[in-house]
Structures are given as C-alpha cells and as structure tokens.
N, C-alpha and C positions, 0 to 999 in steps of 0.2 A: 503493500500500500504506500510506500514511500515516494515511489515516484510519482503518485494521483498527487498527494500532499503537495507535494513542489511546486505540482502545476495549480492545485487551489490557491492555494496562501495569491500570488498575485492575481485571481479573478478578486476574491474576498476584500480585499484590499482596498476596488474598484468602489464597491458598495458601500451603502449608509455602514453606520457601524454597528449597531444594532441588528439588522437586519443578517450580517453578515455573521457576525457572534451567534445566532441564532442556527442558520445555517451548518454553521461547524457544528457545532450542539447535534445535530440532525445526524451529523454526517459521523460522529462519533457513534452514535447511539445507533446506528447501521451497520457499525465495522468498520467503515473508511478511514481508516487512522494509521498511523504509520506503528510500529510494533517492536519494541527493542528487543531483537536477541545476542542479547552481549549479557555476561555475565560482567557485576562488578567488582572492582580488584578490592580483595579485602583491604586493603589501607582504610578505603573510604569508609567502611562500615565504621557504625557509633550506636550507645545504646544515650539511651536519654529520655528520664522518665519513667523510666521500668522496660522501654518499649525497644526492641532493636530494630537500626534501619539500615539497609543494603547498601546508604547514600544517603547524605546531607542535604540532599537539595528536593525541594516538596512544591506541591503547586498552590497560591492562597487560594480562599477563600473570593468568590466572585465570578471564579469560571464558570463553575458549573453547581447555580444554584438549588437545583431542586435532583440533586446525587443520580440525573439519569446519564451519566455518559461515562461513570465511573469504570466500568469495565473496560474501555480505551485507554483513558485515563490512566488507571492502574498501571497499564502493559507498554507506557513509553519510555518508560526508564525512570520516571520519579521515585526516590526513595519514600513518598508519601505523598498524600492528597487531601485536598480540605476541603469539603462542600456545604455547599452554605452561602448567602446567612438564610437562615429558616428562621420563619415566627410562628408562634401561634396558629395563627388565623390564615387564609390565602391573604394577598394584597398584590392588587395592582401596578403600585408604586407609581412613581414620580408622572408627567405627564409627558409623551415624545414631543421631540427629540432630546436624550437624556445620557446619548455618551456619544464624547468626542476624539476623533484620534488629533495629537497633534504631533503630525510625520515629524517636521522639522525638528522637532526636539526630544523626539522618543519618546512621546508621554500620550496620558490618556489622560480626559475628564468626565467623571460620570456625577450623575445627579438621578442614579434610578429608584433609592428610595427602597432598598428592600422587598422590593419584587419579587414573589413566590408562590410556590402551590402551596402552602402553608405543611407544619409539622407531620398531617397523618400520611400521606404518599411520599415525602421527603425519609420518614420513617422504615416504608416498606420498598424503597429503592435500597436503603443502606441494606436491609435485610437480605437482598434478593442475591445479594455480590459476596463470592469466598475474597476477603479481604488479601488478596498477597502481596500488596503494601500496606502498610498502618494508613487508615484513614480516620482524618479529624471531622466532626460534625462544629458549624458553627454558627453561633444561634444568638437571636436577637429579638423585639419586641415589635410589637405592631404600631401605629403609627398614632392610630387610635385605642382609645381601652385599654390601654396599657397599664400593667401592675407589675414593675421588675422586678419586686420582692416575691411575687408569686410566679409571674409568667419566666421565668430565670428556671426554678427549680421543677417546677413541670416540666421545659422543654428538657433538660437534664436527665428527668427521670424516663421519658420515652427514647432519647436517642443512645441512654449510658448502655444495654446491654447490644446494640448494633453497631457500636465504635469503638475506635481505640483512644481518641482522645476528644476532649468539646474545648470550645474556644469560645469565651464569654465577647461576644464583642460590645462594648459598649462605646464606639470610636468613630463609628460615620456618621460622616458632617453632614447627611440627607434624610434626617430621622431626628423631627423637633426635637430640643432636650435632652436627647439619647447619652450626647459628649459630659452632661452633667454628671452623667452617672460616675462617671469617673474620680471624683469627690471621692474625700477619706471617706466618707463617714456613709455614701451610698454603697460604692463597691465595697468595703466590710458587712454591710448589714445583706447585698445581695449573696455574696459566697458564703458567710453565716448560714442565711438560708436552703443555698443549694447542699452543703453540707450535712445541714439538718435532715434535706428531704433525702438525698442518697448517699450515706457513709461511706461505701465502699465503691464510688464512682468512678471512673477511669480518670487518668489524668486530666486534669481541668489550665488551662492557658486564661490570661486573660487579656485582647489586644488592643494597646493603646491608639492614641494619633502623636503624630508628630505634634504638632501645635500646641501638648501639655508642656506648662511651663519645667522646667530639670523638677524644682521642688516639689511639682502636682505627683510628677511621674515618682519620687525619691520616696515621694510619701505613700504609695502607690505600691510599691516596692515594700517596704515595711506589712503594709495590710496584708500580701500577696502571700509573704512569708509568717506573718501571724495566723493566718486562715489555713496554712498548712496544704496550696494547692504548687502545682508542680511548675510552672511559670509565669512567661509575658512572650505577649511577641511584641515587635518595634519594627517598624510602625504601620498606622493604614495610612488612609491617604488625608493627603494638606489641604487647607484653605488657601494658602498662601499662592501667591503668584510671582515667583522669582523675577528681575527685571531681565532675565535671559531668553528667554521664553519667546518666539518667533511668530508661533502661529496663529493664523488668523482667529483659530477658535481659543485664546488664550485668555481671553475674556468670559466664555462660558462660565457659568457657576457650577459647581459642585465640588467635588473630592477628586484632586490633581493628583497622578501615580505617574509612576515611569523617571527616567533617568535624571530629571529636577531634583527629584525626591532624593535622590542617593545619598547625599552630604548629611541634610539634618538627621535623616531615619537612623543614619549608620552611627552617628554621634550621641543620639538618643539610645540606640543599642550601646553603645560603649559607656554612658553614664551610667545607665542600666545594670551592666555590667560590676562595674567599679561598687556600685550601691550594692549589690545581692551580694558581693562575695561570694560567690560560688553556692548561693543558697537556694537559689533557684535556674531552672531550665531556663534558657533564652530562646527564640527562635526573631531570628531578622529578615526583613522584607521592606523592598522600596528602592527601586532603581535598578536594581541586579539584571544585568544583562550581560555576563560576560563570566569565564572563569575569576580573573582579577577582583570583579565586583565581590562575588562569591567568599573567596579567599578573604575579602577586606574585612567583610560583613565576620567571620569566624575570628580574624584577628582581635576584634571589637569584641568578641564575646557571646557570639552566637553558636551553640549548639548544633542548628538547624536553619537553614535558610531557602525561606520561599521564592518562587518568580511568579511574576501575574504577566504586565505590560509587555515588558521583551517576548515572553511566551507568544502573545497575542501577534506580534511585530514577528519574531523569527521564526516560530513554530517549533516542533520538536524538537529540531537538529539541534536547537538552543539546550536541551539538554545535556546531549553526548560532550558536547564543545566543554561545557562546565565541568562536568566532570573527569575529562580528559587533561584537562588545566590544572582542577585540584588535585589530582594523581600526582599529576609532573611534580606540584608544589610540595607535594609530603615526601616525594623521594629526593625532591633539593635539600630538604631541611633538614636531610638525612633522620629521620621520625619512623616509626611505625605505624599511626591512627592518625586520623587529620585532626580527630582528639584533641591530640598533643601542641595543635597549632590555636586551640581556644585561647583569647585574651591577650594574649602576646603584646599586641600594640595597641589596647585601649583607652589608657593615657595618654596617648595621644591624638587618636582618634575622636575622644571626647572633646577634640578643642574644637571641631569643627561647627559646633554651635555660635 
C-alpha cells in the first residue's frame, strides 16, 4: 500500500483540509494504509509507566477521533497511538470551516471544538482492536452540560478496561473554560475524583497547553505527583501567533500546532522536567517533524514523544525517518536505550521560554 500512499498524500493536499482528513480517515479504515514490516532495533524500546513500547514515538490525540482507523494506525510503525478527544455526549463541534493548513510554515490551525460520536461507539471501536501497540484513550467534556468533576470519572470508568493509558485533557483552546481546568485547585479535585471512581485505573496523563504560565504548569506538576497519577504530556496547541508565521491563514482562530510550536512546547517539557525530578512520566509533542526534533524533545525530558502536524504534512514515511535518526543517535552516544538519553540537556532547553 505504500506506493497508493505516495500518490495520495499530494491529491489530499489539493483539498479543503477537513474534507481531506476525513478522507484518509476512510481510507484507513479500508486498509489503504501503508504497513510497516521492519522490526524495531531494540535500543529504541523503553518501558514507561508500567507499559512497554517497541519505540518512543506515538501519534497525538486528534487524528483519529472516534478510535475507527486504529487498526492502520497500529501497523505503521508507531510505538503507540492516542484517540480521542471523546466526551460524553456526540457533539458537532465548532462551525466549518475549522482547520487550516498553513504550508508555508508547517503548521496547522484548528478550531473544531471537540467533534465526536461521543463515548459509547468510541468505547466499542477500542474494544473491537487486539491492541499491538499501547493505545491511549483521551477524553474531555462536552461543551454544554458539563460537570468535570463527574463527566472526568465516568469517561474513565468506560474506556479504563479497553486501554492502556487515558489522557485527561483539559488544554484546548476550542472548549469555553475547558483551559480553566487547569487550576490547582480544579485539576486536584478532578483526579481526586477519577481516583475515587477507579482505583486501579490504567495509567492516567494529564495534557497541558503551552500558554500555562512555568508557575500554573510547576504547580500542576506538584498536584500530578500528589494525586499519584503517572504523568503530563507538553504540550497541545497555542493561542499564540509567533511574528514568523507566513501564511495567509495565520490569522484564523483556534489552537496553532506544527513546527511554530516547537520552541515553547519543548521548553515547557524541559521545565516540566526539571520540576518532576524524575517523578513523573513525560510525554512531548508540538513541532516534531524530524529525527533531530525527536531527539531534542527526549533530551528535554520526554519519555515519549508524539507527532500530529508533520504526520499530516509527511505521512508515514515521517515515521521510519524518526526513528532511523534516533537509532543513529543512541549508537553515537555510545548508550544502550535511548533511555539513557532522557534529560541530558534540559537546563538548557528550559531557557527557550
């Protein structure tokens, strides 16, 4: 199927962006997907979590919202996969048009708002699939009727025995109020509660935005580690709009990902870092399109590091390339695990704020 792939990715390209995304989606969930058969060199394998992974590099949350093209997914070489965000309820989301590619600068902006077939068919896609990567469920709140003290530990209790890991996101900028959650004093009392409701839950993440001040995120980091769950990811996507930024769609609203992002996410992973001591899992995302990126992101203090944008922009191949890179770099550094390459330079990486 590799060679179909080659020639999609520039039709898709051509199209709306939505329209397009949807399509792959289709086209996944048919078999048309390219297929990795390479085995990975042990260096890269890492456990984290409780969870072993074949390879550090996972896809975020966003591609594939409602867990149906996971079987694709699975089989292109990602060491894991994240689907999601799931609520509650179905919802609509945002109004079109609601996501932009911007070529010029390798980034995307969306403003889709949580768009799903809501948690019971999200439920029984993760069911249907033998997991032979770890996949993460990641779940969030409806836009109306919202109770994150309740709707947090319900969705928890339906997706904890069909996954390997949930991801609280309480961090896109397209979901009134959502970003508040992030508060000391909301996220302790919502992980208190998912706690309460499943003791023995699988690992639980919880993903920030870049745009939390160092302090919000430090303090953040404190709760994470008091509530006794297994990490953070760094970061989702920005408000912000870098003065670098080319494209004509640089003005849209919403939550800006892709290669702008790299700098603060990866800084925010490295303060991150510096903060937990080693007391919590890391996973980094935001910008990553390249081994290099990859590599940086781990030097910072990531565990695990996701791609979204680039994926979307390179397609598969963007995988092997990564992880071909990261090989090279653990047998430079004369290492046995890439492991061994965690934190290395996040003192300095942290200055990039």
């Amino acid at each position: 199927m590799a060679p179909l792939t080659a020639l999609a990715l520039p039709l898709l390209r051509r199209m709306e962006a939505e329209r397009a995304h949807k399509l792959a989606i289709l086209a996944m969930r048919l078999g048309f997907a390219a297929e990795n058969q390479k085995v990975d060199p042990a260096r890269l394998a890492t456990k984290v979590a409780g969870l072993t992974f074949k390879n550090p590099i996972g896809l975020a949350a966003g591609f594939d919202k409602d867990a149906v093209a996971l079987r694709s997914l699975m089989r292109m070489g990602f060491g894991f996969v994240e689907a999601g965000t799931v609520t509650p309820r179905p919802q609509a989301g945002n109004p079109q048009p609601r996501l932009f590619r911007l070529t010029e600068d390798e980034a995307i902006i969306n403003r889709m708002g949580f768009n799903n077939k809501g948690i019971k068919p999200f439920e029984r896609q993760l069911a249907r699939h033998r997991r032979i990567v770890p996949v993460g469920a990641n779940i969030g709140v409806n836009k109306e009727g919202a109770d994150p003290e309740r709707d947090y530990p319900d969705l928890l209790q339906k997706v904890a025995p069909v996954c390997d890991y949930v991801v609280v996101n309480v961090s896109s900028p397209n979901t009134p109020g959502l970003r508040d959650l992030q508060s000391e004093e909301r996220i302790a009392a919502i992980l208190a509660a998912m706690r309460a409701a499943v003791p023995d839950a699988p690992p639980i993440f919880v993903k920030l935005a870049p745009d939390l001040s160092v302090e919000g995120m430090e303090a953040v980091v404190e709760v994470a580690v008091n509530a006794g769950i297994a990490g953070l990811i760094l970061t989702n996507t920005t408000l912000a709009r870098p003065d670098s930024l080319r494209s004509p769609n640089a003005a849209e609203t919403g939550g800006l990902s892709g290669r702008p992002l790299f700098t603060r996410s990866t800084a925010m992973l490295a303060r991150a870092s510096l903060a937990a001591k080693g007391r919590l899992a890391l996973i980094g995302v935001g910008g990553v399109s390249s081994g290099a990126d990859a590599l940086a992101k781990i030097h910072a203090g990531a565990d695990l590091v996701q791609v979204y944008s680039a994926f979307i922009y390179q397609g598969p191949k963007l995988i092997a390339r990564i992880k071909a890179d990261l090989d090279k770099a653990v047998k430079s550094a004369g290492v046995k695990s890439i492991a061994e390459l965690k934190g290395i330079s996040a003192d300095a990486l942290a200055k990039g704020i």
